[in-house]
N, C-alpha and C positions, 0 to 999 in steps of 0.2 A: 551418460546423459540421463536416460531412467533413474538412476538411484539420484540423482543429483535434483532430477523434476519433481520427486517423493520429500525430500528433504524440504526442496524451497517452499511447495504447497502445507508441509506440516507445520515449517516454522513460519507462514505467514498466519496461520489460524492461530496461532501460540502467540504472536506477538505481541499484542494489547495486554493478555493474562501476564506472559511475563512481566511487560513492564511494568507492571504493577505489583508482582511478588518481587522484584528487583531493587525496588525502588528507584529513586532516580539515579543515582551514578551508577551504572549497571552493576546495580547490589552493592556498589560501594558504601563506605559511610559519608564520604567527602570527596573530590575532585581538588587534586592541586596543579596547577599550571605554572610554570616554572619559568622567568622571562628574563631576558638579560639585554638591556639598552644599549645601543652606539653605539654596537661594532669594533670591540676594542680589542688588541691585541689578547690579552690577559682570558678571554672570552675563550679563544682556541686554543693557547696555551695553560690556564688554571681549569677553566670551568668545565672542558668539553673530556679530558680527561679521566677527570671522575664518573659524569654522568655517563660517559661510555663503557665505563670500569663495574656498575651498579645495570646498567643496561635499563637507565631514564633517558627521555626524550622530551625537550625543552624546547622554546622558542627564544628564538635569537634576532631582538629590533634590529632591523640595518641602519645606518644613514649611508645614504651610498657613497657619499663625497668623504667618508673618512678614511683616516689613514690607512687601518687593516685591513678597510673594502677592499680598498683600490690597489692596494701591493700584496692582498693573498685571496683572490677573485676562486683560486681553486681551491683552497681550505673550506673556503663557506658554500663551496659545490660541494667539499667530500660530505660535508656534516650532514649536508641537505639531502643525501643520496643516502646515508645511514637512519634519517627519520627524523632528525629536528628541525622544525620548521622557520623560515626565513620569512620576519614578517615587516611590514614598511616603518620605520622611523621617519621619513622622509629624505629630500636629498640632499640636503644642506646643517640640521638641525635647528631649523629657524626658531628663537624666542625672543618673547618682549622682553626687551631690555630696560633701560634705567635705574634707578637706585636700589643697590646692593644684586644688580646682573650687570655690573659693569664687565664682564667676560662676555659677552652678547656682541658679538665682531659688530660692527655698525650694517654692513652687505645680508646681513642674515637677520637683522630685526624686524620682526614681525610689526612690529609699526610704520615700518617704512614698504609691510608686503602691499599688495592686491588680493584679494580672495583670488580671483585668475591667477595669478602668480603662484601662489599656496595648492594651486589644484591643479597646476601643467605640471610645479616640478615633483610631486607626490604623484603624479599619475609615472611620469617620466621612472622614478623610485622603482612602480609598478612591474613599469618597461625590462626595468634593468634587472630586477630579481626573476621577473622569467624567464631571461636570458643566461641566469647564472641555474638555476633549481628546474625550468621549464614546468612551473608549475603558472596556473593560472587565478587558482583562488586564494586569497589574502587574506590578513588582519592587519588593523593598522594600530599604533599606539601614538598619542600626544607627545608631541616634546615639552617638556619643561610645565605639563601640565596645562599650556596654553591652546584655547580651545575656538578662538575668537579672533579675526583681524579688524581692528577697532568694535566698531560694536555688533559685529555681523559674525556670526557662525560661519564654519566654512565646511564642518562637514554636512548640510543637506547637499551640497552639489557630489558629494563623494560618495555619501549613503552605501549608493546601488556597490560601487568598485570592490567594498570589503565586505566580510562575512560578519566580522566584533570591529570593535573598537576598543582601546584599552585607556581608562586614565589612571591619575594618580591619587587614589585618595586611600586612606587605610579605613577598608569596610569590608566585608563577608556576608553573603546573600544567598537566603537556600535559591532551589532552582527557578521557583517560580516567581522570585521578586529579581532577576537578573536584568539588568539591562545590557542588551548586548551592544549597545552603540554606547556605552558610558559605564565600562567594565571598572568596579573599583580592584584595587588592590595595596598591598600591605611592600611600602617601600624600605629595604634593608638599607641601613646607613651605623653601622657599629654593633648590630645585636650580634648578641651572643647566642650560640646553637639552641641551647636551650629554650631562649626564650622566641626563635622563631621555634622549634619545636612545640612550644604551648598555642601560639599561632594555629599550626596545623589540630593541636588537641580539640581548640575551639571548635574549629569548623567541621570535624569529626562529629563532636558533640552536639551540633545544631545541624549537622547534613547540609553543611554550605557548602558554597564554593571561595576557594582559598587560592587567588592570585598573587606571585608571589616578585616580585620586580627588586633585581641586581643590576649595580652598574659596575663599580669595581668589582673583583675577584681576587684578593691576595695585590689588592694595586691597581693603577693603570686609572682610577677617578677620587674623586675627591669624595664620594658617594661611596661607601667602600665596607665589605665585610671580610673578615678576616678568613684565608685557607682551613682554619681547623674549625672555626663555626660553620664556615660553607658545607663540607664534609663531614660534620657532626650531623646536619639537618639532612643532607641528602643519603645520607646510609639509614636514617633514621625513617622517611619515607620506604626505600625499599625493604627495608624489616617488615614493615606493616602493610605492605603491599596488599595485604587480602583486604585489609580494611580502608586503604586508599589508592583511589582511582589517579596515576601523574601521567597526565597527557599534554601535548603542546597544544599550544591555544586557538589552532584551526580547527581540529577536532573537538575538541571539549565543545568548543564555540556551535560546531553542527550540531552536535547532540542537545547541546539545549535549545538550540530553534528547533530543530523537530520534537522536544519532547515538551515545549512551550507551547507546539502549535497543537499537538496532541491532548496537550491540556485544553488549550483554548475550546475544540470541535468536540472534547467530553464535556464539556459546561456545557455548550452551546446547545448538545444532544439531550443533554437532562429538561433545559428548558424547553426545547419542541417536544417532548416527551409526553412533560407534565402538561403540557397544552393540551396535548391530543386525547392523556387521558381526563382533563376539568371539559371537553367538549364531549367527551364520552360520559361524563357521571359517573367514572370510575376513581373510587378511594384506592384500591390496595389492589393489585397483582400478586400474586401464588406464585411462587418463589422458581424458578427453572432447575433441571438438572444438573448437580454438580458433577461434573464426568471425572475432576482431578481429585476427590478424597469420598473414599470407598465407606467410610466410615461418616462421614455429614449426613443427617438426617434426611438430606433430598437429594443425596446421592444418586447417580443417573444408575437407571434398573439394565440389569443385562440375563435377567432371570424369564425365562420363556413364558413359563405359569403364570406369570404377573404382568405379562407383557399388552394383554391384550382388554381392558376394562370397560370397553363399549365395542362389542366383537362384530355387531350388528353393522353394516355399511349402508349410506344410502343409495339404491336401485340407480343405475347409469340408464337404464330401458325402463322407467316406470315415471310417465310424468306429472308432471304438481298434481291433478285433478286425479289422481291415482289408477288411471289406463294405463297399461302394458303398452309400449312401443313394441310392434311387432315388424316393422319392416322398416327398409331405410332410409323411404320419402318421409316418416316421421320422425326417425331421430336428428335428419337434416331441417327439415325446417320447424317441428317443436321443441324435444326437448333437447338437443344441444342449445338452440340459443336459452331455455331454461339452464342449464347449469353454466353458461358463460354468465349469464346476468348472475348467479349468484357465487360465481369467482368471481367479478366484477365489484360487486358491493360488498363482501365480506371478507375475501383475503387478500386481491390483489390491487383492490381498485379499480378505475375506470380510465383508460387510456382516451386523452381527451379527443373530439370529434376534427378539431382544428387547429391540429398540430402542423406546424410553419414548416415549410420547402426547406430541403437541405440544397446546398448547392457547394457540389463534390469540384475541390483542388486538386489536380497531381501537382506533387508540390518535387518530387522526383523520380526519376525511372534509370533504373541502373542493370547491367547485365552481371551476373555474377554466379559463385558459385557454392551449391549447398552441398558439401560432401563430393561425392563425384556427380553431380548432377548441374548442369546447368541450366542456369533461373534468370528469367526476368521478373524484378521486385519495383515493385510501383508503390511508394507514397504517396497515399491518399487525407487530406485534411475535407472534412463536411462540414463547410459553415454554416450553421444552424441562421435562417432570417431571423433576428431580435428588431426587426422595427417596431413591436408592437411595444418591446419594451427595453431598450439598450443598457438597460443597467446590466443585465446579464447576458452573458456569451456563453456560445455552446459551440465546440471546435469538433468533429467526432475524428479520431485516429485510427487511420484503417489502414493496414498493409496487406499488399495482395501480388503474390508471387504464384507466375504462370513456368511452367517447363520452355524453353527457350526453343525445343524443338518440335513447338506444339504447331502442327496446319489447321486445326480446326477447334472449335469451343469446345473447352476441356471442362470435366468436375471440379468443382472448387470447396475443399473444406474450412468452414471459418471456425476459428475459434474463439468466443471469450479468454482474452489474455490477461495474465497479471504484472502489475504495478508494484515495486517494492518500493517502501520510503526509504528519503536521503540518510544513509549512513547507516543502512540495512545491512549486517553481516551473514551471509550464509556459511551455515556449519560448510566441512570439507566432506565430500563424498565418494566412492568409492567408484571409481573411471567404470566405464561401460561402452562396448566399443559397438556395440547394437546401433541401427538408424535411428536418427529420430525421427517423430511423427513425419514431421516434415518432408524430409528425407524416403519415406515412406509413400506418401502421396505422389510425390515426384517419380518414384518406381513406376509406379501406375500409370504416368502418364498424365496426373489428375496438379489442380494448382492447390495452392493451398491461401488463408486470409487471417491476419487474425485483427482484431477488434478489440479495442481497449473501452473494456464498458465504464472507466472512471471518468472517460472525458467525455459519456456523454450527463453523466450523473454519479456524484460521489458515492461514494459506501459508507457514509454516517447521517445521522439525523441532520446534525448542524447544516449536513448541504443541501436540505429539502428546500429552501429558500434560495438556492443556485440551478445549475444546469438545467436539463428540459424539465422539469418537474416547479423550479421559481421562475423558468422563463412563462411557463402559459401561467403561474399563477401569479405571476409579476410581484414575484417577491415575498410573497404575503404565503404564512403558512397553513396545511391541507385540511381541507375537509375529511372529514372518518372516511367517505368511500371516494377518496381523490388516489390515484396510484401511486404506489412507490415503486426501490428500484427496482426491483427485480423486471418489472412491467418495463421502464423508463429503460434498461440494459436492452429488455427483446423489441422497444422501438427503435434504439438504435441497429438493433443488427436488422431487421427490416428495412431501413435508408440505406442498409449497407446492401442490403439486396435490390433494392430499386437500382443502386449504381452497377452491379455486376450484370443486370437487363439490358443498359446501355450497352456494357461492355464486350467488344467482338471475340475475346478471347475467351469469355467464361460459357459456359451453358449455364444459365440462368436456371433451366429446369432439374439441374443437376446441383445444388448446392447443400448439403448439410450443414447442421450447426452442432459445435460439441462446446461443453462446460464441464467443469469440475468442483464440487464441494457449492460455495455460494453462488456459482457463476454457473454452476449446473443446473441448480436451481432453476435459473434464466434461461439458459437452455432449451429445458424443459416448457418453460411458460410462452419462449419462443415459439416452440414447434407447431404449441398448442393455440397459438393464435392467428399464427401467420403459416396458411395453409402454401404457400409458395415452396417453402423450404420441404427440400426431398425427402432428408429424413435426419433424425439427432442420436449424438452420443452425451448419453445423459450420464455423469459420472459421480460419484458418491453425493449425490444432491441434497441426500437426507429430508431433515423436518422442512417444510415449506419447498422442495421440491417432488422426487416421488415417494417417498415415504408416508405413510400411513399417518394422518395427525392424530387419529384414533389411538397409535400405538404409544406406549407407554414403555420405550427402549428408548435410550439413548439421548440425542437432543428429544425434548417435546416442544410443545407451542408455547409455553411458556420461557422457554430459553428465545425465542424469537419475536416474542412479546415486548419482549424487555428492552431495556434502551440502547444497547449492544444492535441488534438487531430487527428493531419491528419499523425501521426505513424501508426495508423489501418490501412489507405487504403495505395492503390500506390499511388505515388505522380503525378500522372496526373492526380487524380481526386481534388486534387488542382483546375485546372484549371477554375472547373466549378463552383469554389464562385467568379471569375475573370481573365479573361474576360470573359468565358462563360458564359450562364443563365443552370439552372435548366434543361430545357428544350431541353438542346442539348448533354443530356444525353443519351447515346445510349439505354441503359437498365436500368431497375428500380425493384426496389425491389420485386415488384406480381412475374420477374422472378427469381429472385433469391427462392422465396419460390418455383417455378415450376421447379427448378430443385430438389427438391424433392424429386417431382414424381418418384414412386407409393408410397411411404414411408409416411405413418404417420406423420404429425406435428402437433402442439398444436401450437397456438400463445396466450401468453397471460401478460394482464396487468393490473394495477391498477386503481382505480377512482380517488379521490380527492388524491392530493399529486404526482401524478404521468401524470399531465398533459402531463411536457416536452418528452415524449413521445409519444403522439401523437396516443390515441388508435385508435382513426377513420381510421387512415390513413394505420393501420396495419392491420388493420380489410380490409380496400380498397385492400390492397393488399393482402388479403386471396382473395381477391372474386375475383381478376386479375387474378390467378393462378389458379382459379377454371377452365378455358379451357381445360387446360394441364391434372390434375387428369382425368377428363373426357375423353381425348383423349384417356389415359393408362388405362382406365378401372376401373377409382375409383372414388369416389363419391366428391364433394365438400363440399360447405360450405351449398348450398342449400338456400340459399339468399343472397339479396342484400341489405338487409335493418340492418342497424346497430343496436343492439339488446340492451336493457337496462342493466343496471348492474346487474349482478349475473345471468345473464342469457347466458345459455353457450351453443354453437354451437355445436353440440360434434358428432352428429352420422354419419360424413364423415370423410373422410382420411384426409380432411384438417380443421382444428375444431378452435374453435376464445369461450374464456371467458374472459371478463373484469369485477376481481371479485371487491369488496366494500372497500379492502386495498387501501395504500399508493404504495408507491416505494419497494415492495418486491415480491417475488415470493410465501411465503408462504401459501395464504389460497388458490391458487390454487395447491398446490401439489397432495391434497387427488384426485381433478379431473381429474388432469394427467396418475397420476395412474391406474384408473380406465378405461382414454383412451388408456395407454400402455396393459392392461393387453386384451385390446378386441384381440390383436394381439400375445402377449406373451403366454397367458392361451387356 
């Protein structure tokens, strides 16, 4: 389960980069989809043959009412159980008839349908193929290319039912001019292998998508390509398999809606972008570090001597009018809210003053079991009030699992959790039979929560005009010191603590929050502003969480600058990858950990694999904040010497391990624990 959390967390930071050195067919040069109409004998007997011979996987249209449906119901279950997909022709193969379709049975002319008609028995179709494959998501394809009963379309009532739609026309379309509800494709009726094989060359050569639609096979339609062309073209595919992507048309079909809509929210993000920086009177941004080629000019620095270009930090104990705070009625009531107002205005923004009532749904509560541990898990949804503005909704998704054999209000650890998109493949990893986090807490006695910070605000620019960030600004996009997510992530887990106050089972006084990589980040910013929370595991947070912005390791401010990433902050901390430097950064991250203070933190991160965050530099800024505990009456880190790996800072309020993992949080959990519990137990 460890190695398996370290994987899913690297390859979600990898994912956007990848897709983009991949290009769109996952590094393919083309995507061929391979489709065979009406259900015909010849389909399982010629076709399925081959392509299970070459080990290609096809989609095969049903009509359900036909002959080989209906007298070999278990052949098109074994195909479907081997990987080719079974998608709806409909149930009857209704077309308009009249001159030169005099074969159009009179019972089955689409002129003589209903749109209701056309949409019971194609739902019915539905019925019947998940009954045979027990699959629920579909593709549908046209019959006879007819799209229309009389002058009325009939797929908008279908739309939602299927994933694509397929028609019939011979065209090829890279990824981003695809329609998925009006898929063309290239219909075989006598070619010869070769010249469907120039087909595929084309769409090679323009990075399209290449649909490919069989009705006969060696026979059985009047639509009909010959057994040695069939076999010429599909041997021919598998040969060049590095260079083309042949998957059935449910799959292909998800991959370009998620990578259409991925397109979509990077345009979307360029233009918020360049908004925020024509409101800023910024031309040009300085370029971020490149972590992936060692050799690129701005290649990201991993050299200590270079590390550090404004060494100088500014004083957490010294405030604006340049007095020493010497005790802790003045860092309480001066200069802490001095450096909140200038986190506020310069990197994180301003979390607005009148932000709308959440009101918390159990939506369900179930008994169950986590490992050897029994759990009661309660679904929780937070409907965000939008009466001020109902074009946007904000749902927060909270799950909160207490020990079943709890008598009294137990600790509750929440986490920022992660979201993978549709059709997201995790590498395979190497079994681990250790507890999980989870699992862990439950040991203890304590419950655990986790928090899904996309639903209260997305993690791209394009969504700065959704969730709580376009609900207060109704739409309209952010002023330079308006907040972004990171801010918008640590409002939601605060609602998520207002409800656990309610709640008889939690100790409210007793709550941590822990985050990992961008969600640590938030984390962190949590802790730091919502003094409620007990105390945080702040996990490889890096730039914009406790890492030094000063440091010149790893990511810097200009990687979070950029349109990738500068939704986290306010957009005045734009400024300072251009024209400002680093340096004329009002505050830095040692304070952001000292406001904290007196509360408990854990900084922690990984060795090898987890460079790009920069553990020196978070460790530098535990040991900046050590004043602050000290002022408050709590203990630091207790040096300043940066400590080897696996060796862990732990017996002050402000505690730093850099355990011998990659890019995950988990072989520091058990430690966390163990520093949460000096305070909980």
């Amino acid at each position: 389960m460890k190695n398996t959390v370290a994987l899913i967390l690297t390859c979600t930071c990898m994912l956007t980069q990848l897709m983009a050195q991949n290009g769109p067919w996952r590094g393919k040069k083309t995507a061929v989809v391979i489709t065979y109409d009406d259900a015909i004998n010849e389909h399982l007997d010629n076709a399925i043959p081959v392509l299970d011979s070459l080990g290609l996987k096809a989609t095969f249209y049903i009509t359900a009412y036909s002959q080989a449906t209906r007298t070999r119901i278990n052949d098109w279950r074994k195909i479907a159980a081997q990987g080719h997909e079974l998608g709806n022709h409909t149930l009857f193969h209704p077309c308009n008839g009249g001159a030169g379709r005099e074969w159009v049975k009179p019972d089955y002319d689409l002129r003589r349908y209903t749109i209701q008609r056309m949409v019971d028995e194609t739902r019915m179709t539905n019925t019947f193929l998940e009954a045979v494959d027990g699959k629920t998501k579909r593709t549908f394809a046209y019959t006879c290319a007819d799209t229309r009963i009389g002058d009325s379309a009939f797929l908008p009532l279908l739309k939602n039912d299927f994933v694509a739609v397929r028609n019939v026309r011979n065209a090829m379309h890279t990824i981003d001019q695809v329609d998925l509800y009006d898929l063309d494709c290239f219909m075989v009726n006598g070619e010869t292998g070769e010249q469907m094989i120039e087909w595929v060359r084309k769409a090679s050569a323009s990075q399209s998508l290449l649909v490919l639609l069989f009705h006969g096979v060696g026979g059985g339609n009047g639509l009909n390509v010959s057994l040695p062309a069939h076999r010429q073209l599909l041997e021919y595919l598998k040969q060049n398999e590095k260079d083309i992507w042949v998957a059935p048309m449910i799959e292909v079909a998800e991959h370009i809606k998620d990578w259409q809509n991925r397109d979509h929210i990077r345009k979307q993000t360029e233009i918020d972008h360049k908004d925020m920086l024509s409101k800023l009177n910024v031309t040009s941004l300085r370029p971020g570090a490149n972590g992936n080629n060692p050799n690129a000019p701005n290649a990201a620095n991993y050299d200590e001597a270079k590390a550090n270009p404004f060494p100088t930090l500014p004083d957490p104990l010294r405030l604006k009018n340049g007095k020493k705070v010497t005790t802790a009625k003045t860092w309480w009531n001066k200069r802490r809210p001095e450096i909140i107002e200038d986190f506020d205005r310069e990197i994180y923004g301003r979390t607005p003053a009148n932000t709308p009532r959440v009101n918390w749904e159990v939506v369900s509560v179930r008994d169950t079991m986590n490992g050897s541990y029994p759990v009661r898990v309660k679904k929780l949804i937070g409907h965000v009030d939008n009466s001020s503005y109902p074009s946007v909704k904000v749902d927060i998704d909270l799950t909160l699992a207490i020990p079943s054999n709890a008598v009294k209000p137990v600790p509750v650890i929440m986490e920022f959790g992660f979201v993978f998109p549709p059709g997201f493949r995790l590498p395979q990893a190497a079994s681990s039979t250790g507890p999980t986090w989870q699992q862990q807490c439950l040991a203890r006695g304590w419950g655990y929560a986790i928090l899904l910070p996309t639903s209260v605000q997305a993690d791209n620019g394009a969504g700065l005009t959704q969730g709580i960030i376009g609900l207060m600004n109704k739409g309209q996009r952010r002023k330079p010191d308006d907040w972004g997510s990171l801010k918008a992530w640590a409002w939601g887990a605060s609602r998520a603590l207002d409800y656990f106050e309610t709640d008889k089972a939690v100790d409210a006084d007793k709550v941590a929050i822990e985050g990992h990589s961008r969600f640590g980040k938030a984390a962190l910013v949590t802790l730091a502003y919502d003094q409620r929370f007990a105390t945080g595991f702040i996990s490889s947070s890096g730039e914009g969480g406790a890492k030094l912005h000063r440091r010149n390791a790893g990511e810097i401010v200009e990687n979070v600058a950029s349109s990738g990433e500068y939704h986290w902050m306010a957009g005045n901390f734009i400024k300072y990858a251009g024209p400002l430097t680093w340096g004329d950064l009002p505050v830095d991250s040692h304070e952001l950990i000292a406001l904290c203070a007196p509360r408990p933190v854990f900084i922690s991160s990984g060795d090898k694999g987890d460079g790009w965050v920069d553990a020196r530099g978070m460790f530098m800024a535990a040991v900046g904040a050590g004043p602050v505990y000290k002022l408050v009456g709590k203990k630091d880190l207790g040096t300043d010497v940066f400590p080897s790996v696996e060796t862990g800072l732990m017996s002050g309020e402000v505690a730093f391990k850099q355990h011998s993992g990659g890019h995950t949080p988990a072989p520091n959990w058990e430690e966390f624990l163990e520093f949460a519990a000096r305070y909980f137990e």
